[in-house]
N, C-alpha and C positions, 0 to 999 in steps of 0.2 A: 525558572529564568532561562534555563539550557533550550528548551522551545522557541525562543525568540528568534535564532537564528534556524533557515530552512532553506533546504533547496540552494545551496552556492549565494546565500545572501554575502552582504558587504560587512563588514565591520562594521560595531553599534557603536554609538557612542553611549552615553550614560542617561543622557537626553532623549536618547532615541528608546534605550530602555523602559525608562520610566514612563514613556509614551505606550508603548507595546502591552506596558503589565500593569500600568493602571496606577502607578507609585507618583509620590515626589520623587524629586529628581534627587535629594540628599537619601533619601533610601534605598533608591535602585543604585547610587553610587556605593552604600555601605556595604548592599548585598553583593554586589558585583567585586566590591577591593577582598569579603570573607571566599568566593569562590576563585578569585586570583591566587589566593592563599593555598588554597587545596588543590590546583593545576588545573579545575573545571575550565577556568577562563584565563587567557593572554592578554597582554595588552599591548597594542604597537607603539614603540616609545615614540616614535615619531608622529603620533597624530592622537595616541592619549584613548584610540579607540578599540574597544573588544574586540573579541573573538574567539571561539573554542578551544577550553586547549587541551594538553595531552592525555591527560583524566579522561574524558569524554572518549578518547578513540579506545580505552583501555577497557570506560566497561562497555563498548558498542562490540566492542570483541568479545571479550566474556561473554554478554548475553546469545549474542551470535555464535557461539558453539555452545554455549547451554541450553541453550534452545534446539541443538542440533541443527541447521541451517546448513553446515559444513557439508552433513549426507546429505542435505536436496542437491547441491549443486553439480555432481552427475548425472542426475534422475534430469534435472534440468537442458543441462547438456543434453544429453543423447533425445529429449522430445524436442528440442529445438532441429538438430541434424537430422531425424526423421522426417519433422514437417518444413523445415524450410520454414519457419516462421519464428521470431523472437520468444522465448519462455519466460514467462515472471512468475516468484510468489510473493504474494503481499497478503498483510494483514491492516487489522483495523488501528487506527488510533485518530478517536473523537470521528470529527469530520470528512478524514481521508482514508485512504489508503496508502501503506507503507508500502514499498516494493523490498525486498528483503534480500531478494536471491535472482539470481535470475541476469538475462541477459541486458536488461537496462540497467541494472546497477555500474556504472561508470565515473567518474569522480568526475563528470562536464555535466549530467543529465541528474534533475533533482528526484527525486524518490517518491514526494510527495502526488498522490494523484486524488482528485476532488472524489469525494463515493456518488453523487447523481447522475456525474457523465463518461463514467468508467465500467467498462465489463468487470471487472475486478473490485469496485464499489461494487453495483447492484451486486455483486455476490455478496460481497460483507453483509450489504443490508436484508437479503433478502432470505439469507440465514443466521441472522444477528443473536449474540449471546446473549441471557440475561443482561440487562444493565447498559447494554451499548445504544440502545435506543435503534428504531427507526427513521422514516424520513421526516416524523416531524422531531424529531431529537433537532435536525439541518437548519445550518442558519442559510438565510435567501438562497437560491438556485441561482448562480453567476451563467450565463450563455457564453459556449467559450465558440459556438457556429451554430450556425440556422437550425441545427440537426438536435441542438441539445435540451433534452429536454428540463423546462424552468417551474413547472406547474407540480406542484404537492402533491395533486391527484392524480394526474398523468404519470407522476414516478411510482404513485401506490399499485397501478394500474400496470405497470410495467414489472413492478417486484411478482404479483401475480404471476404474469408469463413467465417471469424468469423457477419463479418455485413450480411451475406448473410442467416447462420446459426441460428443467433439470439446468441451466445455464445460461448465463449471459450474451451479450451481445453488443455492442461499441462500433456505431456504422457510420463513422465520422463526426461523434459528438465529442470529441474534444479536441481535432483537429481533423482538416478534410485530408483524405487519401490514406487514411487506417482503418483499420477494422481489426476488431481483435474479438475472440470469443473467452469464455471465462469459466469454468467449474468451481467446485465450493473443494475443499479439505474437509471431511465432515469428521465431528466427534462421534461418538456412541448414543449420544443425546443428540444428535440431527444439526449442532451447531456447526457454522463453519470458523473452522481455529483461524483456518490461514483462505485463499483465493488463488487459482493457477490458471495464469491467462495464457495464450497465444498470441499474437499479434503480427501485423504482416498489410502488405499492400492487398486492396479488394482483385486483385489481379491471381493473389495465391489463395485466400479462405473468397473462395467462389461458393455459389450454394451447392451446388453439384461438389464440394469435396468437403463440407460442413460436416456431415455424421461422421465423415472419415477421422477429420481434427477434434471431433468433440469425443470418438473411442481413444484416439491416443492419448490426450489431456486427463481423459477421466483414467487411464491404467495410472497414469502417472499420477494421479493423487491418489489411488488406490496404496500406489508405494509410498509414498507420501506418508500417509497415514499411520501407514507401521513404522517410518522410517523419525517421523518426528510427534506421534503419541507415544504415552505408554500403554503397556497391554489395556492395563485397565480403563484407558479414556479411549478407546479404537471401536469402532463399530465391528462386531460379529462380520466375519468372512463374508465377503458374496460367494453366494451357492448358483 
């Protein structure tokens, strides 16, 4: 039920719930007054409407240094101040990509980014765990501009380049005047756990400084790797 709300959504109501997760409306209200109880959920007394409550920040915390997340966010830092370009890491969950660390993380800007028309998707997808599915796991391909691509096989066709390339690419497919380029976190097993973009105006990842940003991104998930595997899920040193 804690999925209902994303990205700076509004207060649900109960109605609005049971709409989202497929319920009557007297069950999403039962389930909702049992997660009031345990601090999952708030309620505005003044409008009778949900909202996350302090439970949810508690274990977004915990997972967040359990996960280690704490140590990328120097690693992060300092490849943002080298390139002049924004640092993200994000992972998978279902359809999207989660931004985790990194410099979009802001309490105005949502987290949530689509995996078709993201450098940081096609990474998820194009090194996807057992079990997470590829691009036809995707419900419909939404066109967020001219640039984006909407077609099943056009994006099977692009995960190609991208495994072929070693990295991604976002050249104004989710909005115009971005560009961002993307590497994989890799396991030992060739999965990618997590995705570390760049991102920046087409003004600063020009072609002519492309290899330059795709060495720096790729050290930093090099550190990465060590920094949020354990020994035994890390890939063998590069020689």
């Amino acid at each position: 039920m804690c999925g209902s709300w994303t990205d700076n959504g509004p207060d649900l109501s109960a109605s609005d719930l049971a709409r989202r997760l497929e319920l009557s409306v007297s069950t999403a209200h039962r389930l909702a007054r049992t997660l009031l109880g345990a601090g999952f959920l708030e309620q505005d007394p003044r409008t009778a409407r949900y909202r996350l409550g302090p439970a949810v920040t508690e274990l977004g915390r915990l997972s967040y240094h359990q996960r280690g997340l704490h140590l990328a966010a120097p690693e992060l830092a300092d490849l943002a101040e080298r390139t002049g370009a924004t640092a993200d890491l994000a992972l998978r969950s279902g359809p999207h990509a989660v931004i985790v660390a990194g410099g979009s993380v802001t309490p105005k800007v949502g987290l949530r980014r689509p995996l078709h028309s993201t450098a940081l998707g096609k990474v998820l997808l194009a090194w996807a765990r057992p079990g997470e599915g590829g691009p036809e796991s995707l419900p419909p391909l939404p066109a967020f501009t001219d640039r984006t691509i909407v077609e099943p096989a056009a994006l099977e066709a692009e995960l190609v380049r991208v495994r072929a390339e070693a990295y991604a690419l976002n050249d104004g497919e989710s909005a115009h005047g971005v560009r961002t380029l993307a590497v994989p976190v890799l396991d030992g097993a060739g999965y990618a756990r997590f995705a570390l973009a760049v991102r920046a105006a087409p003004s600063l990842i020009t072609a002519e400084r492309t290899e330059w940003l795709l060495t720096e991104a790729r050290s930093c998930a090099r550190a990465l790797e060590v920094l949020l595997l354990s020994p035994a899920e890390r890939r063998p040193p590069a020689r």
